[in-house]
C-alpha positions as CSV (number, residue, x, y, z in Angstrom):
1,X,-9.0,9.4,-22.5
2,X,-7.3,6.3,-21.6
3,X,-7.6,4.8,-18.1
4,X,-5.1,4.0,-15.9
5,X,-5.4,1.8,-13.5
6,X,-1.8,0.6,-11.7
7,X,1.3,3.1,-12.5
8,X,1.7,6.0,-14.8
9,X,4.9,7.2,-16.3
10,X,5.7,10.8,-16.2
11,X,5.0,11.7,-20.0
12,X,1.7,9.9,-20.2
13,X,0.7,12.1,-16.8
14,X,1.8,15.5,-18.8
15,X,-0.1,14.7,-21.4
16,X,-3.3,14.2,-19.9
17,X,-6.0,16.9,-19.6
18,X,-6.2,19.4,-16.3
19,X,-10.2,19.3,-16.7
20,X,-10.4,15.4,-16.1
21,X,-7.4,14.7,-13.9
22,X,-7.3,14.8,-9.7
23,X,-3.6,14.4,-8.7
24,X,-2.9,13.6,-4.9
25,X,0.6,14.4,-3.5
26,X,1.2,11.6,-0.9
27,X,4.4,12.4,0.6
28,X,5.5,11.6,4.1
29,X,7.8,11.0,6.6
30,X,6.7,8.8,9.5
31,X,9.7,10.3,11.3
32,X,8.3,13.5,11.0
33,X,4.8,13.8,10.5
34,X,4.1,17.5,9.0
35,X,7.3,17.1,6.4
36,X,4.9,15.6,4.2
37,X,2.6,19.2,4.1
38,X,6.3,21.2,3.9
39,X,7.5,19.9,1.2
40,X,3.9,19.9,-0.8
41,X,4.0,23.9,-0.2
42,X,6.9,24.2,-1.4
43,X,6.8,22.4,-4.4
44,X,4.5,20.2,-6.2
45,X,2.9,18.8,-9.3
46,X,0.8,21.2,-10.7
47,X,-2.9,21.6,-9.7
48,X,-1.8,18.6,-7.1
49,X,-4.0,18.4,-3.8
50,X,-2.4,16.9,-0.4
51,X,-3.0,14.0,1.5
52,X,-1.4,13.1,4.8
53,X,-1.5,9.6,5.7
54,X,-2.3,10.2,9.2
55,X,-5.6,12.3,8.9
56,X,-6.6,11.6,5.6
57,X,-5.9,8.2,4.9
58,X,-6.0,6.6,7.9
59,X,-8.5,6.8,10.8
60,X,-6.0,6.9,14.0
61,X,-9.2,6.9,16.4
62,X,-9.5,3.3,16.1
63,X,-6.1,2.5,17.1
64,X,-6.4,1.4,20.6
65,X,-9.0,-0.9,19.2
66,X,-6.2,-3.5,17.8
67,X,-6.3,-2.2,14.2
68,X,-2.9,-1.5,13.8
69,X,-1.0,1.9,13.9
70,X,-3.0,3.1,10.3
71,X,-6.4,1.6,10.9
72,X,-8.3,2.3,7.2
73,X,-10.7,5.5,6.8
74,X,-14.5,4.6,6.9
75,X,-15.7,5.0,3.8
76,X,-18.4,7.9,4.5
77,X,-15.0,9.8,6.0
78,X,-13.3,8.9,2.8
79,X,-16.4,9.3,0.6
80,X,-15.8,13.4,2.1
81,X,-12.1,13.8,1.8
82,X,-12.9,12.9,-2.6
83,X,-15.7,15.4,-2.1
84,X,-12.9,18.3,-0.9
85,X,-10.9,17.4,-3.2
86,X,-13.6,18.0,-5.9
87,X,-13.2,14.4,-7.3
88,X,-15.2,12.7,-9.6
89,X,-16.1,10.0,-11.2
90,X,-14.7,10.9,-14.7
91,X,-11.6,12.0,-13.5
92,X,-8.5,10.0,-13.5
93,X,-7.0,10.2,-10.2
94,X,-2.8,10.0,-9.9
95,X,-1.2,9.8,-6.9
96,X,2.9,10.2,-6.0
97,X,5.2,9.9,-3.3
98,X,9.2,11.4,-2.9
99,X,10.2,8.2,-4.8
100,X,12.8,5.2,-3.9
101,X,11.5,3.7,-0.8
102,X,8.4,6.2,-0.5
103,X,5.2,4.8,1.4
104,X,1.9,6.3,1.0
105,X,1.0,6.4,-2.9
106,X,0.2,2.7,-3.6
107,X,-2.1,3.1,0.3
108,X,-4.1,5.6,-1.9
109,X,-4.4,3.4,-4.8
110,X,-5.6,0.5,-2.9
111,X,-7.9,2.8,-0.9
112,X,-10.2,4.2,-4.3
113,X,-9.9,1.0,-5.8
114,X,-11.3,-1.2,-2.3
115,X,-14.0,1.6,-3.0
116,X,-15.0,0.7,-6.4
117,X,-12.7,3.2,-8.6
118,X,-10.6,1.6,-11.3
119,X,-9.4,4.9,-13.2
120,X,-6.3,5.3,-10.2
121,X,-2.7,5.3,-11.2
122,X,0.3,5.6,-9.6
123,X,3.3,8.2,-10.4
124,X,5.8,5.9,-11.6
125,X,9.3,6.9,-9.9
126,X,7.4,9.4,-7.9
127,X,7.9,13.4,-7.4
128,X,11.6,12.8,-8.2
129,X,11.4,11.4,-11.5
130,X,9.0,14.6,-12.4
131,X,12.2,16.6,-11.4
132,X,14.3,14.2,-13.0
133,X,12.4,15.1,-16.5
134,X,12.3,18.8,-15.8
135,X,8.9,19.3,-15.7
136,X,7.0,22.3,-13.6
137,X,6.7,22.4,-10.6
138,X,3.6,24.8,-8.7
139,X,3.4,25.8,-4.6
140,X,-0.1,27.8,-5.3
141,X,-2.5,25.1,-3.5
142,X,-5.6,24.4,-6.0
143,X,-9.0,25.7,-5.2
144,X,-10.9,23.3,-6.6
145,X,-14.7,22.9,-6.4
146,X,-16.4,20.3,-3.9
147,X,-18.4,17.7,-4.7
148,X,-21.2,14.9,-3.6
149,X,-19.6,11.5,-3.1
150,X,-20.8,8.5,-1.7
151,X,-18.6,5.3,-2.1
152,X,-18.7,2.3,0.2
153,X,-15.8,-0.5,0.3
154,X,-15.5,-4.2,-0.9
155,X,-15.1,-6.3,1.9
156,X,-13.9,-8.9,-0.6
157,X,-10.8,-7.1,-0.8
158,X,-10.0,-6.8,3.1
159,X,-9.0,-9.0,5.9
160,X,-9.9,-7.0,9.0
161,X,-10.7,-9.9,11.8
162,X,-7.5,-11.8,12.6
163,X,-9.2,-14.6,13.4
164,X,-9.9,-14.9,9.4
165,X,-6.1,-15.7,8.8
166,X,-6.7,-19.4,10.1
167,X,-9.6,-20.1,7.6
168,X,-9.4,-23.1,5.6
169,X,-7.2,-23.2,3.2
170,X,-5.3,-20.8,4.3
171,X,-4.2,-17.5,2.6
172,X,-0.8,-17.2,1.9
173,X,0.9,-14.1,3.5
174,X,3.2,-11.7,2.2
175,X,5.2,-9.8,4.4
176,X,6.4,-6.7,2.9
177,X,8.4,-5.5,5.6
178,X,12.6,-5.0,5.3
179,X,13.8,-8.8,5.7
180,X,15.9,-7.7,9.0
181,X,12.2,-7.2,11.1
182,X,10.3,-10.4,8.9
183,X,12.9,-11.7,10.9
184,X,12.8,-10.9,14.2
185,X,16.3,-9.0,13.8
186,X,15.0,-5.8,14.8
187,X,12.1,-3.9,15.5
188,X,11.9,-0.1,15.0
189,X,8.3,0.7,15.4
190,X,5.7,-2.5,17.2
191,X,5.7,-4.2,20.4
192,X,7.4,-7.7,19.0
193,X,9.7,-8.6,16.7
194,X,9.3,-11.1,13.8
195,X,6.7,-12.1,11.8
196,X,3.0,-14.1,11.6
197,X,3.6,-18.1,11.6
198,X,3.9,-19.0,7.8
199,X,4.0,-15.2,6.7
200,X,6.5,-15.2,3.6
201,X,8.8,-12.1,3.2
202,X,9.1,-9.7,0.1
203,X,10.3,-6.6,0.9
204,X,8.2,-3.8,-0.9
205,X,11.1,-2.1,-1.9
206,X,12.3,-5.1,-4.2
207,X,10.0,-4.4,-6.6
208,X,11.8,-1.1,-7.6
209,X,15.1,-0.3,-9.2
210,X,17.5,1.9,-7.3
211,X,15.7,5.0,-8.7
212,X,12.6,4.4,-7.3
213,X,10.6,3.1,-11.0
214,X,8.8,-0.2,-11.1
215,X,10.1,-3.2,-12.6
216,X,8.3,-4.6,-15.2
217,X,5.8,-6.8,-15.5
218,X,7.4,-9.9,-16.8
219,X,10.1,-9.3,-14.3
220,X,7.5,-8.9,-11.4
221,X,5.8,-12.2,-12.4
222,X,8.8,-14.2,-12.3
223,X,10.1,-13.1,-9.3
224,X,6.6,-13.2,-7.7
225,X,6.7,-16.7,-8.7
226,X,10.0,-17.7,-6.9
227,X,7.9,-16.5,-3.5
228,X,4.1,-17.4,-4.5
229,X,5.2,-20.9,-5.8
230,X,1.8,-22.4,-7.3
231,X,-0.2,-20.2,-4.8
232,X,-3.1,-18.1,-7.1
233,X,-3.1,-14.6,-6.8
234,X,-6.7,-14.8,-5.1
235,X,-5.2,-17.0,-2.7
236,X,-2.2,-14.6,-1.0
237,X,-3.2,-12.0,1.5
238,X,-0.5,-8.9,2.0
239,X,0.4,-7.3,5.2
240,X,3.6,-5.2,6.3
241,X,3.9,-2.8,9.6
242,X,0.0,-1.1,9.0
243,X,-1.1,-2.1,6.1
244,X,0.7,0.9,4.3
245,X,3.7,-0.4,2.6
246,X,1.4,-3.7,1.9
247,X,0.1,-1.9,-1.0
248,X,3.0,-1.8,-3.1
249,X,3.1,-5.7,-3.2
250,X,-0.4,-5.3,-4.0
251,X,0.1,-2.8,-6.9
252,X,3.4,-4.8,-8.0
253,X,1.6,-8.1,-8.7
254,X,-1.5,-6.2,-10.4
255,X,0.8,-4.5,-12.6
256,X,2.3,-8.1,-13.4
257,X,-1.2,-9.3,-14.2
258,X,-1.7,-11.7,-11.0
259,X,-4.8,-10.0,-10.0
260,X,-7.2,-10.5,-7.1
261,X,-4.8,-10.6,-4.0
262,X,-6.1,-8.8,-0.5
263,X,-4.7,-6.9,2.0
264,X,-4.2,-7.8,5.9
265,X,-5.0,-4.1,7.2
266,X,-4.0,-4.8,10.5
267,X,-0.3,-6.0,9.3
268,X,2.1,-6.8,12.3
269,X,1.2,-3.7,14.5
270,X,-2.4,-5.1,14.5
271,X,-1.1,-8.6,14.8
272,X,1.2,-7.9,17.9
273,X,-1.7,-5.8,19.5
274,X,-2.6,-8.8,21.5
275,X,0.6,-10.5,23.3
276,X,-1.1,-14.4,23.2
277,X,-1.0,-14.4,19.4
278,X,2.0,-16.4,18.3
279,X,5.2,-14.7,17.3
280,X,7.6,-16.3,14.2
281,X,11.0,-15.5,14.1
282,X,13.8,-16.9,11.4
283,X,13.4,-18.2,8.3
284,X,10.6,-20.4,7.0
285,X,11.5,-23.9,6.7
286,X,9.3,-24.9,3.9
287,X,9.6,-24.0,0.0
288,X,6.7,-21.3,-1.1
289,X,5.6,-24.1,-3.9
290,X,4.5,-26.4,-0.7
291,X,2.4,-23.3,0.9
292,X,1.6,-23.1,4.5
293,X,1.6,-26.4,6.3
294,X,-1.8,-27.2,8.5
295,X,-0.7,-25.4,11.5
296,X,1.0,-22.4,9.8
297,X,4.0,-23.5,12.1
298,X,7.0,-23.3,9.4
299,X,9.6,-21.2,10.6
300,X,12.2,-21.8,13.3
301,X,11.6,-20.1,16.5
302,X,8.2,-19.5,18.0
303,X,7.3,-17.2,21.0
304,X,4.1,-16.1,22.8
């Protein structure tokens, strides 16, 4: 069997064997947090487990502790969710969300692979384009048998410390965030509006059509190009709200073949956890090709 290791379409999914698949149905709603169980009773792909992005994904303890509003599972607590679920290490593992605009898929992905595990997909165009095709749907949840697993994260893969942001040189952040709050022109969910000092903005959502499948690849390079500039893929760090939406910026430019970028868990609810960290607002003043200046200080407004 073929591996998989950034997106999946719908026929290559159907076509792989029961026996050495584990598929994960990641759907939520933030604005109501048990829709994501509803709709997986009522309907989902076939021999699919759930995951809920608030107890399984996350570890919301450790949010008081300036981690952001989804602070990342440790890895013995994730190491036991696989376990339930029965996973291992043969298996290819696909994960979905609802489709266009969906969150918690790609947080999956990144999760297995900053644990080692490069056979992880995502659905591409999510739950609806397996409607969309007509294929069968199930609402019997799987028994499936448990198993021993004991993975441990890359910290190479992770910023954590927000102090780390200012090392020399500088990473180059990608805000995924709607370009109204990268702005300062709203704020729906965190304590500030607007964005880290020399963040650059691109929306998650831009890598999709209006149907919710990727773009692809050579599309994805170029316009990840027109932001990056001459910035390596090793060099850019990704954040968003809570480190959620982050991912699919992350799985967009691995799918494009600009590999080794890293995710700023904490994002902008971490970030604004402490009001004396300084607050961008605007748009930055400075090309993407000329990266960050010294002092990160390239966009128009500042506020503490």
């Amino acid at each position: 069997m073929s591996m998989h290791t950034t997106l999946i379409d719908v026929d290559a999914l159907a076509a792989l064997p029961a026996d050495e698949l584990l598929i994960v149905d990641c759907r939520v709603d933030l604005a109501d947090r048990t829709q994501g169980e509803r709709v997986y009773l009522a309907g989902h792909l076939p021999g699919a487990v759930h995951a809920d992005l608030e107890r399984d994904l996350s570890d919301m303890s450790r949010v008081p502790e300036g981690l952001g509003r989804h602070p990342l599972p440790a890895a013995k607590a994730f190491s036991a969710l696989l376990g339930r679920w029965g996973w291992t290490p043969r298996q290819q593992v696909v994960c979905y969300d609802a489709g266009p605009g969906a969150l918690a898929a790609a947080r999956l992905w990144w999760l297995l692979r900053f644990a080692g595990v490069r056979a992880v997909a995502v659905l591409d165009g999510g739950y609806a384009a397996w409607q969309a095709a007509g294929r069968p749907v199930e609402t019997a949840v799987p028994v499936r048998t448990p198993t021993q697993v004991m993975l441990d994260y890359d910290p190479r893969q992770v910023i954590v410390d927000h102090a780390t942001l200012h090392a020399a040189p500088p990473p180059l952040l990608l805000d995924a965030r709607a370009a109204a709050r990268y702005r300062g022109e709203t704020e729906p969910l965190d304590r500030a509006a607007g964005h880290v000092p020399g963040a650059r903005n691109r929306p998650y959502v831009d890598n999709l059509f209006a149907d919710g499948h990727f773009k692809p690849p050579a599309q994805l390079r170029e316009e990840f190009a027109a932001v990056l500039g001459d910035t390596a893929p090793a060099q850019v760090v990704h954040m968003c709200g809570s480190g959620v939406t982050a991912c699919y910026n992350l799985l967009a430019m691995e799918h494009a073949g600009l590999t080794g970028s890293r995710l700023y868990a904490p994002s902008w609810s971490g970030w604004v956890s402490d009001p004396s960290r300084p607050v961008a607002t605007g748009e930055p003043l400075q090309e993407p090709a000329r990266g960050r200046c010294p002092e990160g200080r390239d966009d128009r407004t500042f506020v503490r």
